[in-house]
TORZARO-870724 format. One record per residue (C-alpha): residue number from 1; x, z, y. Coordinates in pm, 1 decimal, decimal comma, always signed. Last residue first. Layout:
BEGIN
pt resi=NUM | u=X | w=Z | v=Y
...
end
This chain:
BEGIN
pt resi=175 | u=+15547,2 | w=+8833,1 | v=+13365,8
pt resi=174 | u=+15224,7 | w=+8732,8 | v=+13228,3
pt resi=173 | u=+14926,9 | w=+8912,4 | v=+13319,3
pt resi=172 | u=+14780,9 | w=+9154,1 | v=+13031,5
pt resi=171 | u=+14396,1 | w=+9109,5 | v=+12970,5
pt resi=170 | u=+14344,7 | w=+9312,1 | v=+12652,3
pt resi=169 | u=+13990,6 | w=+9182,6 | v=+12437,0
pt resi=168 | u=+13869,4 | w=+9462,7 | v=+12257,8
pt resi=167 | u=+13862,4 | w=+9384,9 | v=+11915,9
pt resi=166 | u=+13538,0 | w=+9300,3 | v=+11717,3
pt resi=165 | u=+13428,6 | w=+9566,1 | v=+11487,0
pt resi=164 | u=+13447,6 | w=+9551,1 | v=+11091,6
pt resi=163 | u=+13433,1 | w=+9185,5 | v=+10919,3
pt resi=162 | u=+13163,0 | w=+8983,4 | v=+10966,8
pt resi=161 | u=+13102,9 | w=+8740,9 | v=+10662,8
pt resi=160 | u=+12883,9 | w=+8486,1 | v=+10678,9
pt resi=159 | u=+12602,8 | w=+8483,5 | v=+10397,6
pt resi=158 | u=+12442,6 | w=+8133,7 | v=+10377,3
pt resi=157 | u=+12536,9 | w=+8004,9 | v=+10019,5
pt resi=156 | u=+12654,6 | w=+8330,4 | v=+9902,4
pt resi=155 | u=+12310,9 | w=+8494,1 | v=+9893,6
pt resi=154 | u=+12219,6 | w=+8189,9 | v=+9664,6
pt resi=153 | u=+12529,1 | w=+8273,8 | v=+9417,6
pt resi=152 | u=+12440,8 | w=+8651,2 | v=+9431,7
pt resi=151 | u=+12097,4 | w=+8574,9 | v=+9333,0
pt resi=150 | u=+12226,2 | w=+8299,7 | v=+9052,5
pt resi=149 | u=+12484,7 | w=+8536,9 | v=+8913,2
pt resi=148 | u=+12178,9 | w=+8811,2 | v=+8887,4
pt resi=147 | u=+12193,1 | w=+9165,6 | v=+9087,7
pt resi=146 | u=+12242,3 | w=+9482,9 | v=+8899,2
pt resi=145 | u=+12191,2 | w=+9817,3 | v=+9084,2
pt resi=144 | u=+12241,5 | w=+10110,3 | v=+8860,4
pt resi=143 | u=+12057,9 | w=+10425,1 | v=+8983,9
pt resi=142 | u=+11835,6 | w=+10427,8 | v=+8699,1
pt resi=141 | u=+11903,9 | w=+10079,0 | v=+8547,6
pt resi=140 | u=+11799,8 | w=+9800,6 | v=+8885,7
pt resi=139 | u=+11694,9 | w=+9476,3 | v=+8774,4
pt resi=138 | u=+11694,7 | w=+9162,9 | v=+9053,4
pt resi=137 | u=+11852,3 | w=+9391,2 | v=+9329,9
pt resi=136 | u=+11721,9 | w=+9330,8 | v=+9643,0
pt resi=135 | u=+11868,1 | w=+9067,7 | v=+9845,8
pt resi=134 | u=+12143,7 | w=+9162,9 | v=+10105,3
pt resi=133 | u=+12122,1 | w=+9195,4 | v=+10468,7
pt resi=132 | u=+11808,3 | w=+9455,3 | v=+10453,9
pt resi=131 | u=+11978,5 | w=+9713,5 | v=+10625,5
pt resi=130 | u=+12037,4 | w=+9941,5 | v=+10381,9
pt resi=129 | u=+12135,2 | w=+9687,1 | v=+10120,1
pt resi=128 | u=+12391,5 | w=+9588,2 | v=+10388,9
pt resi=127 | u=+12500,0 | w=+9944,8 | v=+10462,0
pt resi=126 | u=+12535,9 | w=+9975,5 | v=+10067,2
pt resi=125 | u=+12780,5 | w=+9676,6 | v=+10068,7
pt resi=124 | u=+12967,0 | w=+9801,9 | v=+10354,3
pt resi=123 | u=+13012,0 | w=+10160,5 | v=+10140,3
pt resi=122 | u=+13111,6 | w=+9955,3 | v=+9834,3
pt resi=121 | u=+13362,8 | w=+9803,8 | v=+10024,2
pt resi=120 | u=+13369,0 | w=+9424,2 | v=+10103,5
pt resi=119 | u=+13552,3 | w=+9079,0 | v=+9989,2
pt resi=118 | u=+13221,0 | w=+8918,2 | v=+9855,6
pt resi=117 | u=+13267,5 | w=+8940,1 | v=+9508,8
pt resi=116 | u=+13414,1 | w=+9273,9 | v=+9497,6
pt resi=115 | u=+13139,4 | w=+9457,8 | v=+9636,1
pt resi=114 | u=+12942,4 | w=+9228,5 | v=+9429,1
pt resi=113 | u=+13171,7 | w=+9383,7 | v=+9099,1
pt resi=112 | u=+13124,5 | w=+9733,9 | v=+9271,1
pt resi=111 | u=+12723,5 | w=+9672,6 | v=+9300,7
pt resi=110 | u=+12682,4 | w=+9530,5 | v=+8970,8
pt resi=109 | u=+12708,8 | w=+9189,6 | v=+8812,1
pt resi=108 | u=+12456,9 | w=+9041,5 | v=+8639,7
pt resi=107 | u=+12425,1 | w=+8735,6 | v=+8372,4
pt resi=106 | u=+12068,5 | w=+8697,6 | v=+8193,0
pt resi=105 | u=+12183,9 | w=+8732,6 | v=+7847,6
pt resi=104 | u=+12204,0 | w=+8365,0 | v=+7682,5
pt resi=103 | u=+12066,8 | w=+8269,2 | v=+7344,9
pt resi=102 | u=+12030,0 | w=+7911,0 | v=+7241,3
pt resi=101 | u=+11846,2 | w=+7953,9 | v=+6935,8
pt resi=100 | u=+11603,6 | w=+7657,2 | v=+6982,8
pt resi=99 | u=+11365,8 | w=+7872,3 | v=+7207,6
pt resi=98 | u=+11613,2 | w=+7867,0 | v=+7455,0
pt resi=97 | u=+11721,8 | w=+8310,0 | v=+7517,0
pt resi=96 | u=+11645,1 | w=+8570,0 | v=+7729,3
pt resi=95 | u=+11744,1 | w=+8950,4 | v=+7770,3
pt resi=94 | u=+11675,2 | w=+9255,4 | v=+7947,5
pt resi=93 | u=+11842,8 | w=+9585,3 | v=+7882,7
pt resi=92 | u=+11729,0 | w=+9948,6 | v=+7992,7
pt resi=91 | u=+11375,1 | w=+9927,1 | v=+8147,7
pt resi=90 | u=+11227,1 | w=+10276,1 | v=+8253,3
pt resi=89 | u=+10902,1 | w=+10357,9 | v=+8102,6
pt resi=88 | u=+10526,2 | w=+10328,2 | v=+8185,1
pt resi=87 | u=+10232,9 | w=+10199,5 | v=+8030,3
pt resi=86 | u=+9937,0 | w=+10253,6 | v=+8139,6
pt resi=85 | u=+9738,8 | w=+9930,4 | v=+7985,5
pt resi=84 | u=+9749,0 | w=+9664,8 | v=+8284,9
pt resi=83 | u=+10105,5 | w=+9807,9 | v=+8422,6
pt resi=82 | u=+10232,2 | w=+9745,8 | v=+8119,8
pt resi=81 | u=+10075,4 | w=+9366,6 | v=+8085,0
pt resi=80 | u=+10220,7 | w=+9357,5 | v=+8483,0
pt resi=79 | u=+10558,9 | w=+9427,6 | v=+8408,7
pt resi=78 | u=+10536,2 | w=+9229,1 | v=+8049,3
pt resi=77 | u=+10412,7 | w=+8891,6 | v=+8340,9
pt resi=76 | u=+10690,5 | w=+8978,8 | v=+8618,9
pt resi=75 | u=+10986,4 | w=+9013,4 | v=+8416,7
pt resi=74 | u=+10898,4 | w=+8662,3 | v=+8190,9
pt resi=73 | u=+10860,0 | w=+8473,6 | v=+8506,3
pt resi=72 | u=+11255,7 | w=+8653,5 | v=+8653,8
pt resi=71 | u=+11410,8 | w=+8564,9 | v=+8318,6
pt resi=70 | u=+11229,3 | w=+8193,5 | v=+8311,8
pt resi=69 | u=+11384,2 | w=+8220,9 | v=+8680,4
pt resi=68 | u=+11748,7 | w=+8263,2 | v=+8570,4
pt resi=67 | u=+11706,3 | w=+8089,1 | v=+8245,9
pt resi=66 | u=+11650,8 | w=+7743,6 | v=+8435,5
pt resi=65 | u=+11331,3 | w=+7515,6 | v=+8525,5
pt resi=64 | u=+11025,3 | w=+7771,3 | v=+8600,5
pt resi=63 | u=+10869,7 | w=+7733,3 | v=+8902,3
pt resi=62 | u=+10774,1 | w=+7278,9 | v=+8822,6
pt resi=61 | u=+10817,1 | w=+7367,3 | v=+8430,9
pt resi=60 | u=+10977,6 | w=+7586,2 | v=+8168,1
pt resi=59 | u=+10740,3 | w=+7763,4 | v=+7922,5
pt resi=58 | u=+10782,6 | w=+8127,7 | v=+7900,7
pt resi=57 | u=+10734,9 | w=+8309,0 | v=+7566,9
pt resi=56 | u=+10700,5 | w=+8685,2 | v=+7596,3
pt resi=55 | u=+10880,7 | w=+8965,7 | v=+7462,5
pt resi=54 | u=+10830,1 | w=+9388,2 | v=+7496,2
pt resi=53 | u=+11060,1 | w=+9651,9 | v=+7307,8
pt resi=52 | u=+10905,4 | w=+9961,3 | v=+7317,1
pt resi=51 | u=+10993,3 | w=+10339,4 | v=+7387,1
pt resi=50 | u=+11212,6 | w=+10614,9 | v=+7214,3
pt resi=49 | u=+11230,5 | w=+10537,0 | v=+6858,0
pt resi=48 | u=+11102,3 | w=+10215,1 | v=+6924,4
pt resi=47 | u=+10706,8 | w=+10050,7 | v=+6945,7
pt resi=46 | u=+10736,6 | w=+9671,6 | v=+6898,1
pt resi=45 | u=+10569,4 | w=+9439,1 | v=+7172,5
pt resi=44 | u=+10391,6 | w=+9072,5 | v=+7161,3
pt resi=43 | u=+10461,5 | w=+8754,0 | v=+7276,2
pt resi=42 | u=+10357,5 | w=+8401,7 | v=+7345,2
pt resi=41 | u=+10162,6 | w=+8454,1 | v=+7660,9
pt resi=40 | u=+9799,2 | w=+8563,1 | v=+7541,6
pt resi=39 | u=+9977,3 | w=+8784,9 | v=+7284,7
pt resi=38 | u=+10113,9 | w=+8950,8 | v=+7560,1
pt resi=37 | u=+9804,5 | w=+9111,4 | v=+7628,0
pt resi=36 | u=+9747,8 | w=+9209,2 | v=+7247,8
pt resi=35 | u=+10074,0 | w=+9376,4 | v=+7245,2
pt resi=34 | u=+10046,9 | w=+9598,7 | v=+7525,6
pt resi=33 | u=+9761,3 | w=+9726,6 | v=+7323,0
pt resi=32 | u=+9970,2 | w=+9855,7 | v=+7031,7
pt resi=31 | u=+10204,7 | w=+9993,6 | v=+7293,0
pt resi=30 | u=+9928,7 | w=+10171,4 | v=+7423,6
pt resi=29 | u=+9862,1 | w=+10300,3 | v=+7082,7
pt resi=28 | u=+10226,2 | w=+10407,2 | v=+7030,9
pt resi=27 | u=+10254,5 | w=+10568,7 | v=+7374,6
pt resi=26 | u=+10022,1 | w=+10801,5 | v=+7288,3
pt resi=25 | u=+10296,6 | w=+11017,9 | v=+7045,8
pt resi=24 | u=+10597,7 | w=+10943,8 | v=+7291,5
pt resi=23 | u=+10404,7 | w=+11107,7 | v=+7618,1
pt resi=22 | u=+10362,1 | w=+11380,3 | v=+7410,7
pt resi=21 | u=+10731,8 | w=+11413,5 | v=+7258,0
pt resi=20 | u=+10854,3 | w=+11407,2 | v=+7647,6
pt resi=19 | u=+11197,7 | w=+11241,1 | v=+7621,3
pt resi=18 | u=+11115,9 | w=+10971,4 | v=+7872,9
pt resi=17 | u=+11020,3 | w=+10647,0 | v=+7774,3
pt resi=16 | u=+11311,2 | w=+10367,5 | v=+7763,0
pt resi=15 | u=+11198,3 | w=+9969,3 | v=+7748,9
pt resi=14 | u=+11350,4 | w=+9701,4 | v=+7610,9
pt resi=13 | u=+11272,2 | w=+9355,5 | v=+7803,2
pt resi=12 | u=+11268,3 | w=+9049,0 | v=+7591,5
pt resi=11 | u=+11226,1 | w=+8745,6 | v=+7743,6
pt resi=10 | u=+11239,3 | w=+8391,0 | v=+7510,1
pt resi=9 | u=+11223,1 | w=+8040,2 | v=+7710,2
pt resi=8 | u=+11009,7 | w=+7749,3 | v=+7664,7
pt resi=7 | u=+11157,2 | w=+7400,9 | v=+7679,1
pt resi=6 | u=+11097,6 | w=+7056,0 | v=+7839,5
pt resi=5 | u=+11340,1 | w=+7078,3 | v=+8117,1
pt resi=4 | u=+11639,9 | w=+7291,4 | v=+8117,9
pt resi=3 | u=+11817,3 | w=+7285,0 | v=+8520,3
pt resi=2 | u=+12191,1 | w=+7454,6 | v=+8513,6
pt resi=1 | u=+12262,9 | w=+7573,5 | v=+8859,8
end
């Protein structure tokens, strides 16, 4: 896990409204005071076409000390700033980047790739979601599950695998 010390990370969350013209048309005032509440984190958001595009600066420190969980920080405070004014859409990208230029996408692999990843079906790997086995998703795109390298990488680190039934055990006597 790469640790950055002493530096304040970019998020920038796009976000999709739905194609309702009337929902579009007062969205643009909300968005307008979506703004001013990031403002009090380093950020600010930009109506679209078809939604917003909200970014806030996040400052690394004791919770916050790689882009994973600057990603995760950033998430949680232009989730609630939306939530705080009405504002409502579905997420379709999220991004963050160093300060300095550095930019890195928040890495994610999907259910089939995970599937993959940990030597399973896609139909084990929902029965694991469904039973709580696996960590939620970290961003899901409407019915696009997309878990983080570092989430899957912790999951990893004490996930044993159990594979299918256990075989009955056949007592034959030796001849």
């Amino acid at each position: 896990m790469e640790e950055i010390l002493g530096e304040s990370w970019i998020v920038r969350i796009e976000y999709r409204l739905a194609e309702d013209e009337e929902a579009l048309s007062s969205s643009k005032q909300q968005v307008a005071r979506l703004s001013g509440a990031l403002a009090a984190h380093g950020g600010h958001a930009t109506p679209t076409l078809r939604g917003w595009v909200a970014e806030v600066k996040v400052e690394t420190g004791p919770e916050v000390f790689n882009l994973y969980q600057a990603a995760v920080r950033g998430r949680t405070v232009i989730e609630g700033a939306c939530q705080s004014v009405g504002l409502f859409g579905s997420p379709v990208s999220q991004d963050a980047w160093s300060q300095d230029g550095g930019r890195g996408p928040m890495a994610v692999v999907g259910a089939a790739e995970l599937a993959e990843l940990l030597g399973i079906s896609r139909q084990r790997l929902a029965q694991l979601r469904k039973d709580g086995s696996l960590p939620p998703p970290d961003l899901e795109l409407a019915a696009t599950p997309l878990w983080s390298t570092t989430t899957v990488e912790a999951f990893l680190w004490g996930w044993r695998r159990k594979p299918g039934r256990k075989p009955e055990v056949i007592v034959r006597p030796y001849v």
